[in-house]
Structures are given as C-alpha cells and as structure tokens.
C-alpha positions in Angstrom: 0.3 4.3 -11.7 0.1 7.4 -9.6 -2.0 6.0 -6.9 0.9 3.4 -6.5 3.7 5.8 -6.9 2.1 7.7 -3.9 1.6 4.7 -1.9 5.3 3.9 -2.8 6.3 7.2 -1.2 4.3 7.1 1.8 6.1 3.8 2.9 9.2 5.7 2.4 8.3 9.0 3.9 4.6 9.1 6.2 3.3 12.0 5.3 -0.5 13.2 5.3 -1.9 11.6 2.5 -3.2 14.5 1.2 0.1 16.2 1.3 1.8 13.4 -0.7 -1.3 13.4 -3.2 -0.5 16.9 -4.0 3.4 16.7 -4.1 2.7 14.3 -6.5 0.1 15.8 -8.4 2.5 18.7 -9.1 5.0 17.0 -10.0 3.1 15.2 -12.3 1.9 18.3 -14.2 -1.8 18.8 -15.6 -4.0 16.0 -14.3 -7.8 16.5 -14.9 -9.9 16.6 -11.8 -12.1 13.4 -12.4 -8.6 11.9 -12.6 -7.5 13.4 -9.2 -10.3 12.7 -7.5 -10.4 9.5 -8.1 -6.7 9.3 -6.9 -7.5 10.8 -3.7 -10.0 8.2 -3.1 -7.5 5.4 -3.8 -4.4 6.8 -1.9 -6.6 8.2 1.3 -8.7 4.8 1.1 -5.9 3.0 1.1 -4.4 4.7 3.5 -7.2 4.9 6.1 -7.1 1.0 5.7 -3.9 0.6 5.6 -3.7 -1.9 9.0 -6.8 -4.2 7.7 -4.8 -4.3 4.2 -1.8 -5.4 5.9 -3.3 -7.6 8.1 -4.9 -9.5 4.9 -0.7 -9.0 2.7 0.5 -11.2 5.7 -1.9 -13.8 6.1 -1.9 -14.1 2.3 1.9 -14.1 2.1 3.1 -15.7 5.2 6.3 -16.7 4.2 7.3 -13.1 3.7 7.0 -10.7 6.8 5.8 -7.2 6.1 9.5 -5.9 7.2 10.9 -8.1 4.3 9.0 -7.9 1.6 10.4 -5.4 -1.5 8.4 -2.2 -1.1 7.5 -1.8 -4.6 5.4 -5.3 -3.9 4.1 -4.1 -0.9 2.9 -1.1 -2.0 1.0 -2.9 -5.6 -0.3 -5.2 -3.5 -1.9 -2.3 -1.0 -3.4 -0.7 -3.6 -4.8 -3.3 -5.3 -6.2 -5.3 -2.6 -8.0 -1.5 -1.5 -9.3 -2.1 -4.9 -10.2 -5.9 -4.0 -12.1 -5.1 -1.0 -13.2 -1.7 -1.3 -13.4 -0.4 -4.6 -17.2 -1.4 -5.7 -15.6 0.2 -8.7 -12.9 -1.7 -10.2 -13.6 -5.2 -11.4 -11.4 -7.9 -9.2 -9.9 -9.3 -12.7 -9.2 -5.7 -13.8 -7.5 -4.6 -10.4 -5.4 -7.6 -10.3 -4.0 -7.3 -13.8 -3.4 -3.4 -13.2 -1.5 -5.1 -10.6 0.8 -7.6 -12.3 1.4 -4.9 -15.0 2.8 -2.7 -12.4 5.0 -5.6 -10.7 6.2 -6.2 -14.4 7.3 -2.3 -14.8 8.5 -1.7 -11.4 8.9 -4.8 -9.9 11.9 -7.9 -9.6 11.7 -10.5 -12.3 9.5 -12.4 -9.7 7.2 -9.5 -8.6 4.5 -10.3 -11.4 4.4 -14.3 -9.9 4.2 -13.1 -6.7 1.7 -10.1 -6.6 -0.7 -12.5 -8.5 -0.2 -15.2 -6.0 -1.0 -13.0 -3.0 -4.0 -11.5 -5.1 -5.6 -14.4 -6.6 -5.1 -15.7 -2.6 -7.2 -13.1 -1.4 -9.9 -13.0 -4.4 -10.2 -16.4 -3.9 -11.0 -15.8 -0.2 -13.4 -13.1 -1.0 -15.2 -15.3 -3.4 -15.4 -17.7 -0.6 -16.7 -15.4 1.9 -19.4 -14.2 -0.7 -21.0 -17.4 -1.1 -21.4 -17.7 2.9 -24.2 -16.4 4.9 -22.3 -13.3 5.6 -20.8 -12.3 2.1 -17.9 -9.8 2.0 -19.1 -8.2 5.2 -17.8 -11.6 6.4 -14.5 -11.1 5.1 -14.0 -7.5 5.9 -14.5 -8.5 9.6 -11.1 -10.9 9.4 
C-alpha cells in the first residue's frame, strides 16, 4: 500500500523518487528496513520505467487516455504492472489481486473491474510472448 501511495503522490507532485520515498516513510512512522528496501525498489523501478509502463496502461486500455483515466487507477495499475514485468519476485496472480484489493479500498465502485481487465490484458500478453521464440524479452521490447 505504500508503494502505491507514493506512486499516487508522484503523479500529483514529481518529485525525486527518493525524496517522496522518505516523506512517506516518515510519515508513516517505524517501517523495518527489509520493508523499505523493498519499497524503494518498487517506487524507483517503477518510476525509472515509468514511460514503458505507460506505454503498455494505454495500449491495454485504449478506450481511456492516460489524461483521463482516475489517478488512483493509474497509479495501481503502474505498480502492479512494474510488478508484472519486472518484479521476478512477485507471482503475476499475487501482484494482480494486491491490485484489485487496492482498487477496492481506494478505488470507484468500477476500479476493481477495470484494473483487473487492464491486468489480466497484459498477463495474458506476457504469457503469450513467453511461449514465443523470444519470451518476455519479446515483450519488454514492445
């Protein structure tokens, strides 16, 4: 939830990554540093990524431009699809139910339907992708 709360605030305010990370971090009180650490690797790899990630939102959600979409959806939807395609990690199933939970919370009555459609949309290319000549290096390259 923190990783997506920081990614929520970068849309609103671009910062340095880092920067936000710790704002957030203090605000949040006592965090343990496996904890942090692994949220640095989230919100600064999602960052860094951030024009490949959108590039995949919009082709997976065309009928909603970037500019239009709610920012709580946008910003679940970064994170997890870092988590899709970068995070060795994190389990696909696992990263897209973090993400449907999170639309549920802090999301429109629809967020849930429509972060799950985007994400099972771009696991669904992945999976694709993997079974090709080229795996996921394949689909990283789109």
């Amino acid at each position: 939830m923190l990783a997506f709360q920081i990614l929520f605030g970068l849309d609103l305010n671009p910062l340095a990554p880092d920067v936000a990370l710790r704002q957030r971090l203090a605000e949040a009180g006592e965090v343990n540093e496996p904890v942090a650490d692994y949220l640095k690797v989230l919100v600064e790899g999602a960052w860094a990524r951030l024009p490949e990630i959108d590039t995949r939102l919009a082709s997976a959600a065309p009928a909603w431009p970037l500019s239009q979409m709610a920012r709580v959806d946008k910003s679940i939807l970064r994170l997890a699809i870092y988590e899709l395609l970068y995070g060795a990690d994190v389990p696909d199933r696992v990263a897209i139910n973090e993400a449907i939970e999170l639309a549920k919370v802090f999301g429109h009555d629809t967020s849930a339907r429509f972060v799950n459609g985007v994400l099972g949309t771009i696991q669904a290319e992945k999976e694709a992708a993997a079974t090709t000549t080229g795996g996921s290096e394949e689909l990283l390259k789109r």
